[in-house]
C-alpha positions in Angstrom: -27.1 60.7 -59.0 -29.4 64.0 -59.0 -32.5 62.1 -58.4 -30.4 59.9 -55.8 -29.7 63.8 -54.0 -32.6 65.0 -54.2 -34.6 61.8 -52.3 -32.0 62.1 -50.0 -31.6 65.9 -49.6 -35.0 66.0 -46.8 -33.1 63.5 -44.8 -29.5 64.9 -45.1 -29.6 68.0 -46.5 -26.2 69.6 -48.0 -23.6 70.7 -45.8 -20.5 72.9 -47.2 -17.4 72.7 -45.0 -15.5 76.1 -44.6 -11.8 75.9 -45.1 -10.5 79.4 -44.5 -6.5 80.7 -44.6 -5.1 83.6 -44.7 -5.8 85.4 -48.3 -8.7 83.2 -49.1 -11.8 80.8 -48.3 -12.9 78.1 -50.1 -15.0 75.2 -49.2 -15.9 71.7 -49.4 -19.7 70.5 -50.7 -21.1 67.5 -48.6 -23.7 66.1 -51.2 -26.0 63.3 -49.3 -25.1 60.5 -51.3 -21.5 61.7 -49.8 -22.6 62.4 -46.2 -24.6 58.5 -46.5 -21.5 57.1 -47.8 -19.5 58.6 -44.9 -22.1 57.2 -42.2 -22.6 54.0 -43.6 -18.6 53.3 -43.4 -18.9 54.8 -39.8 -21.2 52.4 -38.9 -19.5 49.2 -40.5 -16.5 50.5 -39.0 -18.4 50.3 -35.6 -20.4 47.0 -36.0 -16.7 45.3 -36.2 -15.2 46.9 -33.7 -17.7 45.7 -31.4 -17.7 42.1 -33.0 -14.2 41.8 -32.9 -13.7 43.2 -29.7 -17.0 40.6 -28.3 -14.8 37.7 -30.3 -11.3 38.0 -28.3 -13.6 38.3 -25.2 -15.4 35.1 -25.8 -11.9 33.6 -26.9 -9.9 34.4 -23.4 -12.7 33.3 -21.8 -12.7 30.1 -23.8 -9.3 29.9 -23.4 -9.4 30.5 -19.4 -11.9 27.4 -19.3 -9.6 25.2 -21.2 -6.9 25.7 -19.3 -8.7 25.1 -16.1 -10.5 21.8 -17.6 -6.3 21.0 -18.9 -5.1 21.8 -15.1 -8.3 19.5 -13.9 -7.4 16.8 -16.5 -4.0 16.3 -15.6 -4.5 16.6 -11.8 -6.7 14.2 -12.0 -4.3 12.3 -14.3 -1.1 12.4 -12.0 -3.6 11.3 -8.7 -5.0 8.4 -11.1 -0.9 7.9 -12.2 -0.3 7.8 -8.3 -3.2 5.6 -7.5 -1.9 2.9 -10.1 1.6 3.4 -8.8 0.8 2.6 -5.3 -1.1 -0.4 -6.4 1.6 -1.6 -8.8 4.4 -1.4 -5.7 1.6 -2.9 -3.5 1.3 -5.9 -6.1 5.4 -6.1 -6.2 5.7 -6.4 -2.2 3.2 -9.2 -2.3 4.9 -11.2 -4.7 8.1 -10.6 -3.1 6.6 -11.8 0.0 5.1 -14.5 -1.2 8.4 -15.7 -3.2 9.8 -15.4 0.3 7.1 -17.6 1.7 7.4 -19.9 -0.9 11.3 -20.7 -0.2 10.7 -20.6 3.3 8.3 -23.6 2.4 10.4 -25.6 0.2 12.6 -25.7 2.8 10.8 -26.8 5.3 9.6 -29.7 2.9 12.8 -30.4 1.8 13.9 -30.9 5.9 10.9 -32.9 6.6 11.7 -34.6 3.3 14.9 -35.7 4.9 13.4 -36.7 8.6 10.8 -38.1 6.7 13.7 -40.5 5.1 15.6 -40.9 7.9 12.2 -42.8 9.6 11.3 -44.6 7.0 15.4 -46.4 6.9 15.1 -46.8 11.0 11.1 -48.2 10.4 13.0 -50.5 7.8 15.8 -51.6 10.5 13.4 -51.9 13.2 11.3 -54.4 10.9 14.2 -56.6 10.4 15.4 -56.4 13.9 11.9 -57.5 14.6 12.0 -60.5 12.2 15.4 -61.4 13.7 14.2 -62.0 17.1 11.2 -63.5 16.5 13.2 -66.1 14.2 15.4 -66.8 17.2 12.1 -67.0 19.4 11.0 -69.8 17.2 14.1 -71.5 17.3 14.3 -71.5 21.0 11.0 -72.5 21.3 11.5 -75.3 19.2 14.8 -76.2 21.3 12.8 -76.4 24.9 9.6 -78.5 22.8 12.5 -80.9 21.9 14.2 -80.9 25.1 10.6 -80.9 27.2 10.4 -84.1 25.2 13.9 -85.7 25.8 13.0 -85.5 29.2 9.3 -87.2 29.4 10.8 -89.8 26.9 13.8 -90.4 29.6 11.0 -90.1 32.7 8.7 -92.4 30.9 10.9 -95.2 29.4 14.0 -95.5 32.1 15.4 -94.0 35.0 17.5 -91.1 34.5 21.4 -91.6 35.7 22.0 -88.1 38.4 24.3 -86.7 35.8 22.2 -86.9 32.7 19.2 -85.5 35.0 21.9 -82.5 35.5 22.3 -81.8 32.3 18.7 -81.8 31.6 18.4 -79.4 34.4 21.1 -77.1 32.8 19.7 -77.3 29.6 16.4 -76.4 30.2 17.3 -73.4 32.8 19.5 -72.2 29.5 16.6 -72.4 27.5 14.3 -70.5 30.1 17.3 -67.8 30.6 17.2 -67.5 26.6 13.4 -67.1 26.0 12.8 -64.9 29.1 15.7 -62.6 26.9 14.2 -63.2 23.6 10.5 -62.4 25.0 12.3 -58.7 26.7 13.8 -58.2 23.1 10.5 -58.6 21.7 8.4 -56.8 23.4 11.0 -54.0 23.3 11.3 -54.0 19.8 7.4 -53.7 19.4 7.5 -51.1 21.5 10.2 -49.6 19.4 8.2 -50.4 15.8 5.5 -48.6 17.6 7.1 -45.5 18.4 8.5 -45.4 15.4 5.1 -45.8 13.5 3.6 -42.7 15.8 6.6 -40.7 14.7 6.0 -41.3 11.1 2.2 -40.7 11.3 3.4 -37.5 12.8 5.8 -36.6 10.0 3.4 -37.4 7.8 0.9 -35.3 8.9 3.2 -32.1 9.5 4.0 -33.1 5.6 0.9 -32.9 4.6 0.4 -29.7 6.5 3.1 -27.9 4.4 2.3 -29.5 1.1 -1.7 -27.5 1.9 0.4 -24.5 2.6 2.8 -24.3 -0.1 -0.5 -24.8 -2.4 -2.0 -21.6 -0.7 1.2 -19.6 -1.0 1.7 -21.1 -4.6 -2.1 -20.5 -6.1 -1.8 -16.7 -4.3 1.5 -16.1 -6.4 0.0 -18.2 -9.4 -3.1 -15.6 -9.4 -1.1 -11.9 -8.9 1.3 -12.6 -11.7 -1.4 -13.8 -14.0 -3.3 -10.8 -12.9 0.0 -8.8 -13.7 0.3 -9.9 -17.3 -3.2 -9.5 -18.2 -3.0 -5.5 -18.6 0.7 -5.7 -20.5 -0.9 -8.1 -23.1 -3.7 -5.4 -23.7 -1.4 -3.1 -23.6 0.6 -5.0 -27.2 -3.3 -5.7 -28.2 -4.3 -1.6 -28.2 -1.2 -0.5 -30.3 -2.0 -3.1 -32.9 1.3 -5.8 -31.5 0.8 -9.4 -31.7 1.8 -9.7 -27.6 3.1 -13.7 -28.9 5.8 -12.1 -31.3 6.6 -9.4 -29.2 7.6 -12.0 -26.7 9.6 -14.1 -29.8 11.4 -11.2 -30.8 13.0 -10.0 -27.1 13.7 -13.8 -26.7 15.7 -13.7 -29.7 17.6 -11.4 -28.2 17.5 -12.1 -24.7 17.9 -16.1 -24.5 19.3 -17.0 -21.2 17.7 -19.1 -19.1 18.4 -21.0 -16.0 18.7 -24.7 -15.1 15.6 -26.7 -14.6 13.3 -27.0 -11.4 15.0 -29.6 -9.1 12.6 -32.4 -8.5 10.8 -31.3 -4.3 9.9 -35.3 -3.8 11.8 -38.5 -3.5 9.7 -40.2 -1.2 6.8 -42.9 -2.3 4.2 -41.7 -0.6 2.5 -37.9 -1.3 4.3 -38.0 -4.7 1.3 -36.7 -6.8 0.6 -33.7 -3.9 4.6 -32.7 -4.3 4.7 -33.1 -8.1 1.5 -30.7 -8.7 3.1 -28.4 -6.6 6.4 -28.4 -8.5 4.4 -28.4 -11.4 2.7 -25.4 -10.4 6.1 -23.2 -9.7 6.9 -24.5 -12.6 4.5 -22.1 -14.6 5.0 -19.2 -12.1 8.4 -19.2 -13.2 7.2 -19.3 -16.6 4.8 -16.6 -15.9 7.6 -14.9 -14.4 9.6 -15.0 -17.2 7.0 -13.7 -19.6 6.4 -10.5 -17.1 10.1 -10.0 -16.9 10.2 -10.5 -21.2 7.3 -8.1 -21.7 9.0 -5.2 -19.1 11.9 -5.3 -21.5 8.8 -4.8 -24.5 7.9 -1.6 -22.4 11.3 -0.5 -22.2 11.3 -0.7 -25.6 8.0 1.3 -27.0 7.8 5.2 -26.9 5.1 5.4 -24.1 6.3 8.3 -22.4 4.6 11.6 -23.1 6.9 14.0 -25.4 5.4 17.2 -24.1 5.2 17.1 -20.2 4.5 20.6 -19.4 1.5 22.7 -19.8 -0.4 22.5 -23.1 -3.5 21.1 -24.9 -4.3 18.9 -27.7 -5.8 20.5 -30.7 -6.0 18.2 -33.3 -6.6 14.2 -33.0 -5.6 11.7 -35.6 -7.9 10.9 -38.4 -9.2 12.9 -41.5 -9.5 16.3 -41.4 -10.4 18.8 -44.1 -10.6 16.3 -46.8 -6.8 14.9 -45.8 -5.6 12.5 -43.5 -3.7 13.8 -40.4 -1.4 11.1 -39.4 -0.8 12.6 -35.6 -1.5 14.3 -32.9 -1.5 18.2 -32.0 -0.3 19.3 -29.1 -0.2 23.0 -28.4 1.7 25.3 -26.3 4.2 28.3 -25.6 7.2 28.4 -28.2 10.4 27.0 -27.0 8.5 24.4 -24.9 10.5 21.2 -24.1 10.2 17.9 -26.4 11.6 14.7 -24.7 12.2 11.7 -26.0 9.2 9.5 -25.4 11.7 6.0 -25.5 14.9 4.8 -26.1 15.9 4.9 -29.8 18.3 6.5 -32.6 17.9 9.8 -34.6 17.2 8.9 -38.6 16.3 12.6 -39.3 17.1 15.5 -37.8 16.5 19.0 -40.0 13.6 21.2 -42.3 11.4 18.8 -44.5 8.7 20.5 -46.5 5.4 20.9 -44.4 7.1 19.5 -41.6 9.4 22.7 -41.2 11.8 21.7 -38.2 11.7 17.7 -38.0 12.9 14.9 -36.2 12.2 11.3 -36.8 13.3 8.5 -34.2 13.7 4.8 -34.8 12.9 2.4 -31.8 13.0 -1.2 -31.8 10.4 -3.5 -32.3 9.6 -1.6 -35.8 8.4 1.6 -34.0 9.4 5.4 -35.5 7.9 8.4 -33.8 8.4 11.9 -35.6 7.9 15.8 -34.2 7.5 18.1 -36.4 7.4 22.3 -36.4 10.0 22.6 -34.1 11.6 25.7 -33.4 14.8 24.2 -32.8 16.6 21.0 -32.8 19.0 19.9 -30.3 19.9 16.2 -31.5 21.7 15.0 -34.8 21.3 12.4 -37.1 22.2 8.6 -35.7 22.3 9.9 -32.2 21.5 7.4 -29.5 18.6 9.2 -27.1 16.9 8.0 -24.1 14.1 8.3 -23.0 13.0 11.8 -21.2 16.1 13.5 -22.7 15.6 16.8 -24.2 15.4 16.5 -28.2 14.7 19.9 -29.0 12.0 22.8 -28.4 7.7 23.6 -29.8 7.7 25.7 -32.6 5.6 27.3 -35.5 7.6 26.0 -38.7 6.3 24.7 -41.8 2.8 24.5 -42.7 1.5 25.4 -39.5 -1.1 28.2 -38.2 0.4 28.6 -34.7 3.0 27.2 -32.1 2.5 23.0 -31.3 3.9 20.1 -31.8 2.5 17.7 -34.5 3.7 14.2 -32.6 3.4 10.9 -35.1 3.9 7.3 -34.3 4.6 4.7 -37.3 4.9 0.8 -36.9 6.6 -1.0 -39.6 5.9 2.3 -41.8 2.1 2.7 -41.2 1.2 5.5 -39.6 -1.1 4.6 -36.2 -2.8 6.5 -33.6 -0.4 8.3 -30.9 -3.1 8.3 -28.0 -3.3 4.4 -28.1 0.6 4.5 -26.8 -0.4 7.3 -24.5 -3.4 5.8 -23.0 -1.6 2.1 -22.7 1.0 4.1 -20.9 -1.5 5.6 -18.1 -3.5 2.6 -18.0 -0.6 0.5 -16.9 2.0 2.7 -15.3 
């Protein structure tokens, strides 16, 4: 320690610090090694003032960013959520037009259906009417070729007594009379048979016409509700759902149905046009259904955000520090709302180890979401909630290093991803 003076003393040289009172002086010696010791810890005590203070800097400047990218995120979130919205309302008022369209058209058919029948029986009279007169033509004409011949036979072979030559007379003016009628019927009644043959070429066409347009209006329904399902059955498909038992099990619950489709054709002719036509609204209907089936599906799942005001995601789901993190982080002020992200019951509501403040939620379908570090809980246990209700508040409890919400979704007891419920949400809503 001498030695270590010594060196030391050309470069700090002793100081003696002068502590004087009233009835005496005394002093303190500064040796170098002291006075080095003493600037050294000076200058650590610096160097970390200025890192630290560099550190927060950096850190609300960080934080400003984030907060701005967050605030850019979700504005452009809610226009894209507005966009898809407009577009979903834009797709519902053209199938509710065209549903009008397409009973505005089957009415029509069924009305032409009917004139269409109504021809056909007064063709059929017409034709029988027809056959009627021109078996009574024939008859008459073979009456006046047998009477023509009574009279050459009586001209011919013997002279002809005045009244017999009377009769004759009477006879064949009777006959004339009758075949001049029968030849007016006639000619009427083809007259008639061709009107009637017009009109029905008419119908016929004007049926056809409708049949071509209830096609259009059915293959433009047929194509926006198969368009519609498409994104629900992705939806099932990105959260790890078989979309075909999803459908079983709402049926199983939800099993009325309606009567069949009444049959659009009774005539012969144009049957195969009418029955791919019914055929056709036959599997829109069915389509239908299945859209209608898989809305109550959505009703069902948790897809709703459980954090709607301001925050940011700090942790995904997937391993981290040599564990598995079974959730999502999502953090924000203390006492920020958490909502119910679907319908469901309360299995858990109080402290659980690392979870501190916890609440676990059943749903149907074999769905549980949980929230965990609460602050404070405002449901209880076997409590119905709905979705977007209030089910308690962001806190810092249990193993946690500040405030947020660890949010976990678990199908059938297997813990999944939460963002694939959160992005099927904003990619169909």
């Amino acid at each position: 320690m001498n030695r270590l003076n010594s060196s030391l003393e050309r470069i700090l040289p002793e100081q003696r610090l002068f502590l004087r009172s009233d009835d005496a002086t005394r002093f303190i010696r500064l040796r170098p090694v002291t006075q080095l010791v003493g600037v050294s810890g000076l200058t650590v005590v610096f160097g970390w003032a200025l890192v630290a203070s560099a550190l927060l800097v950096i850190d609300s400047v960080s934080s400003g960013a984030s907060r701005d990218q967050v605030r850019r995120a979700q504005s452009a979130f809610e226009q894209r959520l507005d966009q898809l919205s407009s577009e979903r309302d834009a797709r519902a008022a053209e199938a509710v037009a065209a549903q009008n369209r397409f009973t505005v058209a089957l009415d029509q058919v069924s009305e032409m259906q009917s004139k269409l029948l109504a021809s056909e029986e007064r063709r059929r009279e017409l034709e029988t009417g027809l056959n009627v007169v021109k078996s009574t033509l024939r008859d008459t004409i073979s009456e006046r070729n047998d009477a023509q011949r009574l009279v050459d036979a009586a001209g011919t072979d013997a002279p002809v007594a005045p009244d017999r030559a009377q009769e004759v007379s009477v006879a064949l003016d009777i006959l004339t009379g009758e075949l001049r009628t029968a030849a007016a019927e006639r000619s009427a009644a083809l007259q008639q048979a061709e009107e009637a043959e017009t009109a029905i070429a008419d119908l016929e066409l004007q049926r056809d016409e409708i049949i071509a347009r209830n096609d259009e209006i059915l293959t433009q329904l047929e194509n926006a509700v198969t368009v519609s399902v498409g994104p629900l059955d992705d939806v099932f498909r990105s959260v790890g759902m078989n979309p075909e038992d999803v459908l079983d099990t709402i049926r199983s619950g939800y099993s009325g149905q309606g009567g069949p489709l009444t049959p659009l054709a009774h005539s012969t002719r144009g049957d195969a046009a009418l029955s791919q036509g019914a055929s056709k609204a036959r599997q829109i209907i069915v389509t239908l259904d299945q859209m209608n089936t898989y809305r109550i599906a959505m009703e069902k799942l948790p897809l709703a955000m459980p954090v709607e005001k301001s925050f940011r995601y700090t942790s995904g789901y997937g391993r981290r520090w040599g564990r598995m993190h079974e959730g999502v982080d999502m953090a924000g002020p203390i006492g920020t709302p958490i909502l119910a992200p679907g319908d469901g019951v309360v299995t858990f509501a109080g402290r659980q180890s690392g979870y501190g403040y916890l609440i676990k939620i059943e749903h149907e379908l074999g769905v549980e979401t949980r929230y965990a570090h609460l602050s404070k809980i405002r449901v209880k246990q076997g409590q119905r909630v709905s979705q977007g209700e209030q089910i308690g508040d962001m806190g810092n409890t249990g193993r946690s290093t500040g405030p947020h919400l660890h949010y976990e979704v678990r199908m059938n007891g297997r813990a999944v991803d939460p963002m694939t419920f959160i992005k099927a949400a904003s990619n169909v809503f």
